[in-house]
mmJSON file of the N, C-alpha and C atoms, coordinates in Angstrom:
{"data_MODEL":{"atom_site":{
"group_PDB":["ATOM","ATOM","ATOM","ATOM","ATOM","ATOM","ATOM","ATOM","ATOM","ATOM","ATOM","ATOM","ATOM","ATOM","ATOM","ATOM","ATOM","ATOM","ATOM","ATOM","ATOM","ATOM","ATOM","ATOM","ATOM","ATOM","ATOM","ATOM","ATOM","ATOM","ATOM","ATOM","ATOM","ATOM","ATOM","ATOM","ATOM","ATOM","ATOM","ATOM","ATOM","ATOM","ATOM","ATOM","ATOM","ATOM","ATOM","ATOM","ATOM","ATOM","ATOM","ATOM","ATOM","ATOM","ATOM","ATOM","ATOM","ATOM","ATOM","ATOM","ATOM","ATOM","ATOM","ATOM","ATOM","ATOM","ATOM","ATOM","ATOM","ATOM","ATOM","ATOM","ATOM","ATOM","ATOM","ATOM","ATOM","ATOM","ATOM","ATOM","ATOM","ATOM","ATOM","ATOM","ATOM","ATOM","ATOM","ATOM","ATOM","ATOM","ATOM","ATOM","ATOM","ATOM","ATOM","ATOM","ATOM","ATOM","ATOM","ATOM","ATOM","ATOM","ATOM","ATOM","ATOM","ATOM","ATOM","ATOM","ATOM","ATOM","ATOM","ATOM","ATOM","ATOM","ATOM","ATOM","ATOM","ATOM","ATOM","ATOM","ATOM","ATOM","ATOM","ATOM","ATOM","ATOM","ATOM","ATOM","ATOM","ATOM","ATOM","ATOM","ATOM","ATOM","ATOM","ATOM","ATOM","ATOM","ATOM","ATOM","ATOM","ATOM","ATOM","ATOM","ATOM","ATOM","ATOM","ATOM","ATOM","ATOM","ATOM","ATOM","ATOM","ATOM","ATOM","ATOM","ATOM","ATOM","ATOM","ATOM","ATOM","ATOM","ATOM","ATOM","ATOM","ATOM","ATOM","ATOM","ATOM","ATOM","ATOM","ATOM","ATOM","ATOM","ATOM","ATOM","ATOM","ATOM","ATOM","ATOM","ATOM","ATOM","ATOM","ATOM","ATOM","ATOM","ATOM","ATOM","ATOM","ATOM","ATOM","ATOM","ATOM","ATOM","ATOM","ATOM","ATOM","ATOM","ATOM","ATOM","ATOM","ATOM","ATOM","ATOM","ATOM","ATOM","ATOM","ATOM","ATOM","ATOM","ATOM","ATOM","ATOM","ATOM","ATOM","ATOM"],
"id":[1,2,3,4,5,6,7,8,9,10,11,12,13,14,15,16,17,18,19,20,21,22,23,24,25,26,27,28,29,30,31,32,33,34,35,36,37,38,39,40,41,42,43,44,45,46,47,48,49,50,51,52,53,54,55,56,57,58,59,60,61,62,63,64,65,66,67,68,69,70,71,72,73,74,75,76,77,78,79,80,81,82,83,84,85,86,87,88,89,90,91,92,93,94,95,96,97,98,99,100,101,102,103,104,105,106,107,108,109,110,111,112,113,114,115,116,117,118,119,120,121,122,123,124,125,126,127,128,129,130,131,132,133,134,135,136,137,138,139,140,141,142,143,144,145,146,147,148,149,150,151,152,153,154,155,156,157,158,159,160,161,162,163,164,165,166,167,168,169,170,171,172,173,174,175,176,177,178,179,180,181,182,183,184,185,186,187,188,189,190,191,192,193,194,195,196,197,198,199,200,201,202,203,204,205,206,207,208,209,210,211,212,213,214,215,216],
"type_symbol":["N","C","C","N","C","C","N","C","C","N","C","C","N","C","C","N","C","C","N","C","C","N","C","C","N","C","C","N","C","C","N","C","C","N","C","C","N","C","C","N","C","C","N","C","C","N","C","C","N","C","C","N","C","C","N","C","C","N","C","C","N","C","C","N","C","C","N","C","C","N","C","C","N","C","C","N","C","C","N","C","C","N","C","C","N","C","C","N","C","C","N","C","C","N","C","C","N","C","C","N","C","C","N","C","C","N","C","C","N","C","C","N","C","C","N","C","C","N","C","C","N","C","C","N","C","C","N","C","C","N","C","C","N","C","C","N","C","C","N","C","C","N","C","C","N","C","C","N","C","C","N","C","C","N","C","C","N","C","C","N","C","C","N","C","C","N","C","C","N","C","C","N","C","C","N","C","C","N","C","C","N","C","C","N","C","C","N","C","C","N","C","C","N","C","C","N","C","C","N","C","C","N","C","C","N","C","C","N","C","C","N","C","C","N","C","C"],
"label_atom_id":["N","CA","C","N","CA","C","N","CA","C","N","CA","C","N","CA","C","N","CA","C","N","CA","C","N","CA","C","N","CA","C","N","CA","C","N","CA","C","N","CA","C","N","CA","C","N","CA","C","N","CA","C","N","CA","C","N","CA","C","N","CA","C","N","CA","C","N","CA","C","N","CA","C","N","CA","C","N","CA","C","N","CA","C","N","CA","C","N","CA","C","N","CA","C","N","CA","C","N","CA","C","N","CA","C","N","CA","C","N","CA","C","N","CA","C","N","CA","C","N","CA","C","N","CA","C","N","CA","C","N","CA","C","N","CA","C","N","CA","C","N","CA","C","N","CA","C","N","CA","C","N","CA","C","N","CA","C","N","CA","C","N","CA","C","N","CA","C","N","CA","C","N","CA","C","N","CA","C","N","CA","C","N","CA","C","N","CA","C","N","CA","C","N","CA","C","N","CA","C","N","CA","C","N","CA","C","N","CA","C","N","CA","C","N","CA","C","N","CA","C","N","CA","C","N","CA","C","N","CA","C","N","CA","C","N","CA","C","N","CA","C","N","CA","C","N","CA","C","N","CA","C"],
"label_alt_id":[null,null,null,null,null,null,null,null,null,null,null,null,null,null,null,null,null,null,null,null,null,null,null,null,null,null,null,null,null,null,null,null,null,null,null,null,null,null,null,null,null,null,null,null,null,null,null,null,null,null,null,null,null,null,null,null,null,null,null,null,null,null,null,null,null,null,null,null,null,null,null,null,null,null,null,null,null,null,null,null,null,null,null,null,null,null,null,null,null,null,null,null,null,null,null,null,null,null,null,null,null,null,null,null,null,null,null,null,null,null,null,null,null,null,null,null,null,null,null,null,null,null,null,null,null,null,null,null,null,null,null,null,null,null,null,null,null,null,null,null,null,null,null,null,null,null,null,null,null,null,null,null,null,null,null,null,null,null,null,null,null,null,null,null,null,null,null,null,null,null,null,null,null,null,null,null,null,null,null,null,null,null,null,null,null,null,null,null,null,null,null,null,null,null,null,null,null,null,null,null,null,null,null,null,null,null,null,null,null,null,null,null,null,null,null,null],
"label_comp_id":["UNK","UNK","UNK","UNK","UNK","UNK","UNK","UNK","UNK","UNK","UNK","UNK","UNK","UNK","UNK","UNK","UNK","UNK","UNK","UNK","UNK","UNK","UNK","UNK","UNK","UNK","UNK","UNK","UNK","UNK","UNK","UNK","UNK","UNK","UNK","UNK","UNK","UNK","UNK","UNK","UNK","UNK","UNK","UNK","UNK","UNK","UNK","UNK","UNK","UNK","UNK","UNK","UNK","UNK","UNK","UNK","UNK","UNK","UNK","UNK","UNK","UNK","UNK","UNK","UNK","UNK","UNK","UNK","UNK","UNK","UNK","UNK","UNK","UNK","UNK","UNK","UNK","UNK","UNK","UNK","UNK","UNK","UNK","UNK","UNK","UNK","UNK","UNK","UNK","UNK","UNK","UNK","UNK","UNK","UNK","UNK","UNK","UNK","UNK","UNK","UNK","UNK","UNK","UNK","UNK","UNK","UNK","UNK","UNK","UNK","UNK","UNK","UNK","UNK","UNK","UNK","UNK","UNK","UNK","UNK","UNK","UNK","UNK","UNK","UNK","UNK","UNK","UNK","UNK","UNK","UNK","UNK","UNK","UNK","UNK","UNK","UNK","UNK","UNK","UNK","UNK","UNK","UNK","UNK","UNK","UNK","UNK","UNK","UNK","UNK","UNK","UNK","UNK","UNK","UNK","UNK","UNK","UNK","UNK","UNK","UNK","UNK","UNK","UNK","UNK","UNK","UNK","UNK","UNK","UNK","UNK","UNK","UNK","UNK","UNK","UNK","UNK","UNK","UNK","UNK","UNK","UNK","UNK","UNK","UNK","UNK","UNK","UNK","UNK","UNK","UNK","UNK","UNK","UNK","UNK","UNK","UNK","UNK","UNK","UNK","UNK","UNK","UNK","UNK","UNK","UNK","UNK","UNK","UNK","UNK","UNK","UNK","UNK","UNK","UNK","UNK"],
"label_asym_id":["A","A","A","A","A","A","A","A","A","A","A","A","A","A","A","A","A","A","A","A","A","A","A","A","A","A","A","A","A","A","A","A","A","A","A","A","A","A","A","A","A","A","A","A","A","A","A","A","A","A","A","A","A","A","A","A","A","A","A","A","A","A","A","A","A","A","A","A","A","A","A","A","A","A","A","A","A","A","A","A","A","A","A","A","A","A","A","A","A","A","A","A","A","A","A","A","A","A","A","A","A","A","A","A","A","A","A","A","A","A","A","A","A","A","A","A","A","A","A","A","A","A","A","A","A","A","A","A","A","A","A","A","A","A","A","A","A","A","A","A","A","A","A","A","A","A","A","A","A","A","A","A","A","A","A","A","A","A","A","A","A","A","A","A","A","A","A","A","A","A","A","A","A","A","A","A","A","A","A","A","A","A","A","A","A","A","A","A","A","A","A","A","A","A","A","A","A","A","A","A","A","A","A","A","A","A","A","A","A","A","A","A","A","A","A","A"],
"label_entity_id":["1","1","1","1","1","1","1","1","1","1","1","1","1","1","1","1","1","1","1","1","1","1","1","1","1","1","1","1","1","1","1","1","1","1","1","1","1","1","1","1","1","1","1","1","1","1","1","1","1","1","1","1","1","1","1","1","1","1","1","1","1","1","1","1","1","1","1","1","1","1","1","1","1","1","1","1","1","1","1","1","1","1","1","1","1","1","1","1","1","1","1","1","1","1","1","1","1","1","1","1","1","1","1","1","1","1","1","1","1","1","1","1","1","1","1","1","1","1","1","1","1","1","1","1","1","1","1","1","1","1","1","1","1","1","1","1","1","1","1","1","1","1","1","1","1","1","1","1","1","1","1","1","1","1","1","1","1","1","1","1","1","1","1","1","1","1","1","1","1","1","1","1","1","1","1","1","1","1","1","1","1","1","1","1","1","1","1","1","1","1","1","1","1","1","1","1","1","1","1","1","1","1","1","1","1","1","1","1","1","1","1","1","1","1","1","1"],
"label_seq_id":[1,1,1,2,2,2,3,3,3,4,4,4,5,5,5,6,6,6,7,7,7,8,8,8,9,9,9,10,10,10,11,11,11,12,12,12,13,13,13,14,14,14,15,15,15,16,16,16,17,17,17,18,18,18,19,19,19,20,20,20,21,21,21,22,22,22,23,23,23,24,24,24,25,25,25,26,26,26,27,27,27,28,28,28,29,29,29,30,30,30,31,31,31,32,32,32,33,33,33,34,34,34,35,35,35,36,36,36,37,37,37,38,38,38,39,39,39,40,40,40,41,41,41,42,42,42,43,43,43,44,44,44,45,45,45,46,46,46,47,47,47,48,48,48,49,49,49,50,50,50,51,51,51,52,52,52,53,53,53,54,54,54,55,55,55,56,56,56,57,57,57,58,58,58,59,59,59,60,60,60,61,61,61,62,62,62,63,63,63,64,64,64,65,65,65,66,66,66,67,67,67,68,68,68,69,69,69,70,70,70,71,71,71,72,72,72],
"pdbx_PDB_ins_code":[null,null,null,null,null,null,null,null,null,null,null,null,null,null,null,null,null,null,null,null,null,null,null,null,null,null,null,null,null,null,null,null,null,null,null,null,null,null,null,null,null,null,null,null,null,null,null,null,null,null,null,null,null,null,null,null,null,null,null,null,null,null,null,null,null,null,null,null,null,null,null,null,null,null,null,null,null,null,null,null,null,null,null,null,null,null,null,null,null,null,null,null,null,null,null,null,null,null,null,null,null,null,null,null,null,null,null,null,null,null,null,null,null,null,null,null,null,null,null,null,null,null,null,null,null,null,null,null,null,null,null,null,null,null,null,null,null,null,null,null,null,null,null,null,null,null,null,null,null,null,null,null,null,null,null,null,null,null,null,null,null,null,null,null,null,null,null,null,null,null,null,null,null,null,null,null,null,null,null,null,null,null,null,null,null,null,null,null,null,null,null,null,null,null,null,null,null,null,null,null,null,null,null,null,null,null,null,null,null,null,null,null,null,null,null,null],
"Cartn_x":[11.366,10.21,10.684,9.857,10.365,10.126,10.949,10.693,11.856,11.5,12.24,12.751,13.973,14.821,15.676,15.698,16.577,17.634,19.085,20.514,20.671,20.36,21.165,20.438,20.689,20.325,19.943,19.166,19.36,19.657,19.725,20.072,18.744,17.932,16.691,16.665,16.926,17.072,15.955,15.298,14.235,14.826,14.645,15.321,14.363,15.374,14.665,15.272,14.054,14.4,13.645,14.075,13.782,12.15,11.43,9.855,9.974,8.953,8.581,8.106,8.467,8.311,7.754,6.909,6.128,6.68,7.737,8.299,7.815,6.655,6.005,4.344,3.795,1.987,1.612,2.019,1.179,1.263,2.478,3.206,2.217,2.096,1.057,1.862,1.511,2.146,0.97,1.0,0.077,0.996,0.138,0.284,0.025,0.703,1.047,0.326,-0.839,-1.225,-1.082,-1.009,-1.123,-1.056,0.278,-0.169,0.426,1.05,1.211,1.902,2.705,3.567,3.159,3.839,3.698,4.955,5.018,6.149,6.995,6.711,7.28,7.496,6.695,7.632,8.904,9.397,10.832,11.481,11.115,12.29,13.366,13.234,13.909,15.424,14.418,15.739,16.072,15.431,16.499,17.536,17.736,18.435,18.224,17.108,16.019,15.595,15.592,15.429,16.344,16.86,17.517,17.533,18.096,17.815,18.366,18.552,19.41,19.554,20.478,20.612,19.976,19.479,18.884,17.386,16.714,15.402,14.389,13.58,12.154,11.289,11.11,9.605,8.812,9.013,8.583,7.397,6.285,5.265,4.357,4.472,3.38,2.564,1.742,0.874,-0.605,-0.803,-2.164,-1.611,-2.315,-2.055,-3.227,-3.223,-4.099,-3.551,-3.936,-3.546,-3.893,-3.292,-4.429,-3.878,-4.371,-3.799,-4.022,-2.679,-2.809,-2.864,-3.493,-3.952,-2.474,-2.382,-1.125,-1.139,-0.303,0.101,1.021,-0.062,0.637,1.028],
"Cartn_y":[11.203,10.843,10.473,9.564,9.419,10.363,10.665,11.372,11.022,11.806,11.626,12.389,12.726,13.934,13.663,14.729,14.812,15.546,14.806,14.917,15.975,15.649,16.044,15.056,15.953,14.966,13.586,12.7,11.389,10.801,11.338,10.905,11.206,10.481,10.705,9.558,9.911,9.011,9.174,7.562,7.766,7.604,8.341,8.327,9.273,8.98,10.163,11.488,12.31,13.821,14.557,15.473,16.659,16.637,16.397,16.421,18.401,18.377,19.817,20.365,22.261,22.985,24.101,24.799,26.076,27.24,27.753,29.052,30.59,30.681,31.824,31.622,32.293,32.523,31.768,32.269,31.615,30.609,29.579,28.195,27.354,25.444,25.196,23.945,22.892,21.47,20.405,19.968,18.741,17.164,16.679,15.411,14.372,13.655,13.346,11.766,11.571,10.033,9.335,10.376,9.595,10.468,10.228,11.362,10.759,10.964,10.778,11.956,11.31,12.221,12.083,13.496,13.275,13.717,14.326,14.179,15.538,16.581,18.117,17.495,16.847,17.012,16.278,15.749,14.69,15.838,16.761,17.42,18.235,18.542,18.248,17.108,16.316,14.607,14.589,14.974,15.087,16.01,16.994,17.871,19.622,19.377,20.252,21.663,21.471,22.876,22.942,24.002,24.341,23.602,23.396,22.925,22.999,23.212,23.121,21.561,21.193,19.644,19.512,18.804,18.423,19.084,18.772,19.112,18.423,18.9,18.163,18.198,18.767,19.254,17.973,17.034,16.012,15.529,16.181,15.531,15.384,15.601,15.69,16.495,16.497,17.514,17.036,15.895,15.176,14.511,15.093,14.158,15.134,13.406,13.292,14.105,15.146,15.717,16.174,15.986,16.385,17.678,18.635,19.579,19.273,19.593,19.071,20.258,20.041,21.348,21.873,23.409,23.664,23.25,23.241,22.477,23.53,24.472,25.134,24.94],
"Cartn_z":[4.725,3.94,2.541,2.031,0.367,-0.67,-1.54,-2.444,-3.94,-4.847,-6.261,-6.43,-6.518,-7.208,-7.816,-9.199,-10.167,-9.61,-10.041,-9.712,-10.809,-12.217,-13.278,-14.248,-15.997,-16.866,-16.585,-16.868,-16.512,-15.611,-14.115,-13.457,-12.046,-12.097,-10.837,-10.053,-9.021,-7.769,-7.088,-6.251,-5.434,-4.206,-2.552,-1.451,-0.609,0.704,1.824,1.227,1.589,1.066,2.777,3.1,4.222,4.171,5.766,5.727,5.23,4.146,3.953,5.521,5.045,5.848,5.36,6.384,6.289,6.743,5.515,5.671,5.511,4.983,4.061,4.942,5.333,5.435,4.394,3.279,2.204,1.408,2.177,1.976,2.354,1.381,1.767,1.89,2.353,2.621,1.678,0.41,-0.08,0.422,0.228,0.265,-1.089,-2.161,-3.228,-3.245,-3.81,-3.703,-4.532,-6.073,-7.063,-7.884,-9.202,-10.313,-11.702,-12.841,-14.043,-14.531,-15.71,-16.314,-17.619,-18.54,-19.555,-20.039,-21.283,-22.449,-21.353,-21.174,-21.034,-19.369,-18.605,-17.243,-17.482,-18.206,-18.575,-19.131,-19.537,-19.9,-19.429,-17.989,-17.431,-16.839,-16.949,-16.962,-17.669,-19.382,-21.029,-20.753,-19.753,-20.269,-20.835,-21.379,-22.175,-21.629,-19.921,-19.075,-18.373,-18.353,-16.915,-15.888,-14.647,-13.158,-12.303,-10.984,-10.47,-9.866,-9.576,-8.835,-7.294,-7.663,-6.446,-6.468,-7.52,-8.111,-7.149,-6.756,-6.161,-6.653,-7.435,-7.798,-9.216,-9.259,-10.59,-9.841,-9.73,-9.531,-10.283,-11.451,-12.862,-12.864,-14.276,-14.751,-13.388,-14.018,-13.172,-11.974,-11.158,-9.538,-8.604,-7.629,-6.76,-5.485,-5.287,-3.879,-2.269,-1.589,-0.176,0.129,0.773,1.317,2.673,3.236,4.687,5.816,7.038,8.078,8.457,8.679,9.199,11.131,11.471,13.285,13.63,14.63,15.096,16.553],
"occupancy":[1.0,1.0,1.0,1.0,1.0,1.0,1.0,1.0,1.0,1.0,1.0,1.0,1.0,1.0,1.0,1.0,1.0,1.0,1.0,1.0,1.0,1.0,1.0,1.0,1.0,1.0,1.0,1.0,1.0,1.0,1.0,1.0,1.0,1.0,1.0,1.0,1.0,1.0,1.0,1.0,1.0,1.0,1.0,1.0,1.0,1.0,1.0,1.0,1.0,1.0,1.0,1.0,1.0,1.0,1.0,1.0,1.0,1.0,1.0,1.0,1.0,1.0,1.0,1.0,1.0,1.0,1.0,1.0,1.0,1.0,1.0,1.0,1.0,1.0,1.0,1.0,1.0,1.0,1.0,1.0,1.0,1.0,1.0,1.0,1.0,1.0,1.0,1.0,1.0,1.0,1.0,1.0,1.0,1.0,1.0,1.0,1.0,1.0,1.0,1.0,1.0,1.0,1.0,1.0,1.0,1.0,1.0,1.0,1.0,1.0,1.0,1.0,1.0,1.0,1.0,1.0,1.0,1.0,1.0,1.0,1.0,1.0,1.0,1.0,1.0,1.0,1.0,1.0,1.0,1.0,1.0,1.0,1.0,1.0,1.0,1.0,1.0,1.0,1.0,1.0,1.0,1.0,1.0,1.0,1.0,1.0,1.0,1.0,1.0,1.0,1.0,1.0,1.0,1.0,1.0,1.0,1.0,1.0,1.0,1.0,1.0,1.0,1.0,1.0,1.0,1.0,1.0,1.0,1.0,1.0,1.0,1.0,1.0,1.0,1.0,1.0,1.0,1.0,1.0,1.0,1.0,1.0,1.0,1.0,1.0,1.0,1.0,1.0,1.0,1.0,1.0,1.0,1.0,1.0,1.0,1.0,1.0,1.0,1.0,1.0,1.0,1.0,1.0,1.0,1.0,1.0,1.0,1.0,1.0,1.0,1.0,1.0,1.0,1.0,1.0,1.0],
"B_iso_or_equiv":[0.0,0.0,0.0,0.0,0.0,0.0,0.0,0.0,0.0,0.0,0.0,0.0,0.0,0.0,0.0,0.0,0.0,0.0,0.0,0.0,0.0,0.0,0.0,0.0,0.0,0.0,0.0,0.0,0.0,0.0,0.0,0.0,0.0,0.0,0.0,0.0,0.0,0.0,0.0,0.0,0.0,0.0,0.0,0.0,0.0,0.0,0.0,0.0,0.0,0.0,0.0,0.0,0.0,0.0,0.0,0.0,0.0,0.0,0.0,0.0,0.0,0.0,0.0,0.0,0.0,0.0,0.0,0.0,0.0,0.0,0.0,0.0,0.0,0.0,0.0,0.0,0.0,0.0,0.0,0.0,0.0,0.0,0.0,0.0,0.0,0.0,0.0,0.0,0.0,0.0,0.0,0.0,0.0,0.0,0.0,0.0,0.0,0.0,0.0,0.0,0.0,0.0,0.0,0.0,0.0,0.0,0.0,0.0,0.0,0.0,0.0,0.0,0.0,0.0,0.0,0.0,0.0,0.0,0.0,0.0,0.0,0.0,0.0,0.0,0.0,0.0,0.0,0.0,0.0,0.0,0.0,0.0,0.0,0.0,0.0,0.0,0.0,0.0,0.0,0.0,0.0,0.0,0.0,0.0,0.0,0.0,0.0,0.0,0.0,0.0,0.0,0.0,0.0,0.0,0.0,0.0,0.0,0.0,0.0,0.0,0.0,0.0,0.0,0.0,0.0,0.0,0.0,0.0,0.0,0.0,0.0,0.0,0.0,0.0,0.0,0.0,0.0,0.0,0.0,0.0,0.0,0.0,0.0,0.0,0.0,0.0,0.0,0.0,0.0,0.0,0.0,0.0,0.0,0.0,0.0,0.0,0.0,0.0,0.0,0.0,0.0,0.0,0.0,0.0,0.0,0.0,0.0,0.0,0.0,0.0,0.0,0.0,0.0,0.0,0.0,0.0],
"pdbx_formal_charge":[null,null,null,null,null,null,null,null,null,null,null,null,null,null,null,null,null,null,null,null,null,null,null,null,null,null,null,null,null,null,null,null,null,null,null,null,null,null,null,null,null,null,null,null,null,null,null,null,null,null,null,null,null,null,null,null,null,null,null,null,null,null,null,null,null,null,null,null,null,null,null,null,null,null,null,null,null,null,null,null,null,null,null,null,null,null,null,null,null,null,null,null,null,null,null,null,null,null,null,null,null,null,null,null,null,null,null,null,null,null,null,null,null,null,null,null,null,null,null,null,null,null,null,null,null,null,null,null,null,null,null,null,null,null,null,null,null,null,null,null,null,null,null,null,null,null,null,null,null,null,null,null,null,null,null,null,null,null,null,null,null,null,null,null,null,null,null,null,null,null,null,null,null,null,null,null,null,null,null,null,null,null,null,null,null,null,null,null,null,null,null,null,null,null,null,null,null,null,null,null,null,null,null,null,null,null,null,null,null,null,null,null,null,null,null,null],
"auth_seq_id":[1,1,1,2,2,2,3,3,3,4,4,4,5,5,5,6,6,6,7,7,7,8,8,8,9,9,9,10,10,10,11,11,11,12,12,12,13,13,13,14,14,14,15,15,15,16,16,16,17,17,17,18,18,18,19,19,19,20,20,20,21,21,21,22,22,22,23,23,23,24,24,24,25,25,25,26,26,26,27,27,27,28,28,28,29,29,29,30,30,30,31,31,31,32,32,32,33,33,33,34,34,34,35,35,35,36,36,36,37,37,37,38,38,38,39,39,39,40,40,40,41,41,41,42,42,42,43,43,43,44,44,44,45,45,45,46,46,46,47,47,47,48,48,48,49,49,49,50,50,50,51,51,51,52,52,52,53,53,53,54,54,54,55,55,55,56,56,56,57,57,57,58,58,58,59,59,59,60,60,60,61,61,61,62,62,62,63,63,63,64,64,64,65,65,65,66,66,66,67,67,67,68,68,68,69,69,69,70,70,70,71,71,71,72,72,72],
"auth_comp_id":["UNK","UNK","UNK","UNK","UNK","UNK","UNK","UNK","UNK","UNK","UNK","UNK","UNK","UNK","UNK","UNK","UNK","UNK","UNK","UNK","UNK","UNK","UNK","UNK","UNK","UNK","UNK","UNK","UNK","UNK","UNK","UNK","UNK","UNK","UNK","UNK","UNK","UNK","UNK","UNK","UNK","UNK","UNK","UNK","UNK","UNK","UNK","UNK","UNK","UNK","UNK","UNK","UNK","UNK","UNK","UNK","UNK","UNK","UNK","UNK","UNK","UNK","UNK","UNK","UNK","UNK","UNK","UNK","UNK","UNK","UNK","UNK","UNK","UNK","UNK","UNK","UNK","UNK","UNK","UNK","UNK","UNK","UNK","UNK","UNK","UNK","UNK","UNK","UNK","UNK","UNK","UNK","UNK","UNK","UNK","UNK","UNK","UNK","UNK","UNK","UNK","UNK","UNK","UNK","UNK","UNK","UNK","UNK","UNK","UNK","UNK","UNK","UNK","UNK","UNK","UNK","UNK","UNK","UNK","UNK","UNK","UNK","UNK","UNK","UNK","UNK","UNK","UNK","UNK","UNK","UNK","UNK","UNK","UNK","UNK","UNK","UNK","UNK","UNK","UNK","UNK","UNK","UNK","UNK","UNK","UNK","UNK","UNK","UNK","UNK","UNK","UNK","UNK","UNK","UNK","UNK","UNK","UNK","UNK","UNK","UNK","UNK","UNK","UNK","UNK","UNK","UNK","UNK","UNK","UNK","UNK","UNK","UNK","UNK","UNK","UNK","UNK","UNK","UNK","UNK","UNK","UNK","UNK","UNK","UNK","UNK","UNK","UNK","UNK","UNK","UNK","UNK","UNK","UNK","UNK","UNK","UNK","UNK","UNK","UNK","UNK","UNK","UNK","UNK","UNK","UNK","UNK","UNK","UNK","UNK","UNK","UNK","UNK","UNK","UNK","UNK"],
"auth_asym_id":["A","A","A","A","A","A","A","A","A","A","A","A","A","A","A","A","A","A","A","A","A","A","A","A","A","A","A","A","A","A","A","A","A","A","A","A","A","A","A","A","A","A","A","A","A","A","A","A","A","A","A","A","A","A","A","A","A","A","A","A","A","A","A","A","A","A","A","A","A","A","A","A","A","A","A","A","A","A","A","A","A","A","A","A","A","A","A","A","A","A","A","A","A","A","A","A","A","A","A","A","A","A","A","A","A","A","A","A","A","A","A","A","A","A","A","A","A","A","A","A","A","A","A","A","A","A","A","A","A","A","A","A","A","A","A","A","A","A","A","A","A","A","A","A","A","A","A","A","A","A","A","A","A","A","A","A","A","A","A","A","A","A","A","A","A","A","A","A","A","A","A","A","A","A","A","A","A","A","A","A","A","A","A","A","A","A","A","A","A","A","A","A","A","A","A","A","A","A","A","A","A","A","A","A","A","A","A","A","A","A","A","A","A","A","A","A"],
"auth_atom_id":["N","CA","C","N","CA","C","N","CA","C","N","CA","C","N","CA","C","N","CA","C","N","CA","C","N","CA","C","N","CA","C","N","CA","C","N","CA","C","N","CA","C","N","CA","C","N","CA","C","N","CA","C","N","CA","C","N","CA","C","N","CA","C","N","CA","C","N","CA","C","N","CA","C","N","CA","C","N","CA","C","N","CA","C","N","CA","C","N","CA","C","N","CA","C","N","CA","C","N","CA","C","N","CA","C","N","CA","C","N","CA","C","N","CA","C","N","CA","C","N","CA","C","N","CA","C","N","CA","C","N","CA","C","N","CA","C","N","CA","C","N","CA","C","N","CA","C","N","CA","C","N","CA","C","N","CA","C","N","CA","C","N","CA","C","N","CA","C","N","CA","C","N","CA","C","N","CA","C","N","CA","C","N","CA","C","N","CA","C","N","CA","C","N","CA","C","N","CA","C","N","CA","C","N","CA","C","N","CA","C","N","CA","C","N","CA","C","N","CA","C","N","CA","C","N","CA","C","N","CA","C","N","CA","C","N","CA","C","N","CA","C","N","CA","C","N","CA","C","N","CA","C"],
"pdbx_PDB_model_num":[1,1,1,1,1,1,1,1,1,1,1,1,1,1,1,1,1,1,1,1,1,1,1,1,1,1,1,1,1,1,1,1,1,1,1,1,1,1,1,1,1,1,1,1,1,1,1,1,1,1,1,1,1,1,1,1,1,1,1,1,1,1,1,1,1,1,1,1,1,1,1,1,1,1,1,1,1,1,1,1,1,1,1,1,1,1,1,1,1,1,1,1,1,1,1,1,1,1,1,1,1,1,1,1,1,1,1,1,1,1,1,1,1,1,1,1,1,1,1,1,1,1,1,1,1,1,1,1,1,1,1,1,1,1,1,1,1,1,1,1,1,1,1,1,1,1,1,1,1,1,1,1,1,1,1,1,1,1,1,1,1,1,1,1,1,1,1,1,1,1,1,1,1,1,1,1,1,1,1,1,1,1,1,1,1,1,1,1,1,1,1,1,1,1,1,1,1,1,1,1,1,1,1,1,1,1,1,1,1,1,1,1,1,1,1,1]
}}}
C-alpha cells in the first residue's frame, strides 16, 4: 500500500509500506483521505524531535478519516 515515511532528517520518501495490522483489542485500522500539515508536524523532518527511521506516522494535525470494520 502507499504510504510516506521519514528515513531521517530531510529525508521522506513516498513508497509501499506493510498493509497495517490488528495486534492489540484495542488497535484500530483508519483509512487516510485527506489531511494537512502544519509548522510542528515537520519537525520531525527538521531534525527537531527525536525518531526512529523508518517513521510512519506524518499524517497531520487535520485529516479526513474512515475507521474501517475489523475482518474476522
Amino acid at each position: 500500500m502507499p504510504g510516506t515515511v521519514l528515513h531521517g532528517p530531510g529525508d521522506v520518501r513516498c513508497g509501499a509500506v506493510p498493509a497495517p495490522k490488528i495486534l492489540h483489542p484495542t488497535d484500530a485500522i483508519i483509512r487516510l483521505s485527506a489531511s494537512c500539515i502544519r509548522g510542528s508536524d515537520l519537525w520531525p523532518c527538521r531534525g527537531l524531535n527525536d525518531v526512529a527511521e523508518g517513521y510512519e506516522a506524518m499524517d497531520g494535525h487535520r485529516a479526513i478519516k474512515t475507521l474501517l470494520p475489523v475482518r474476522q
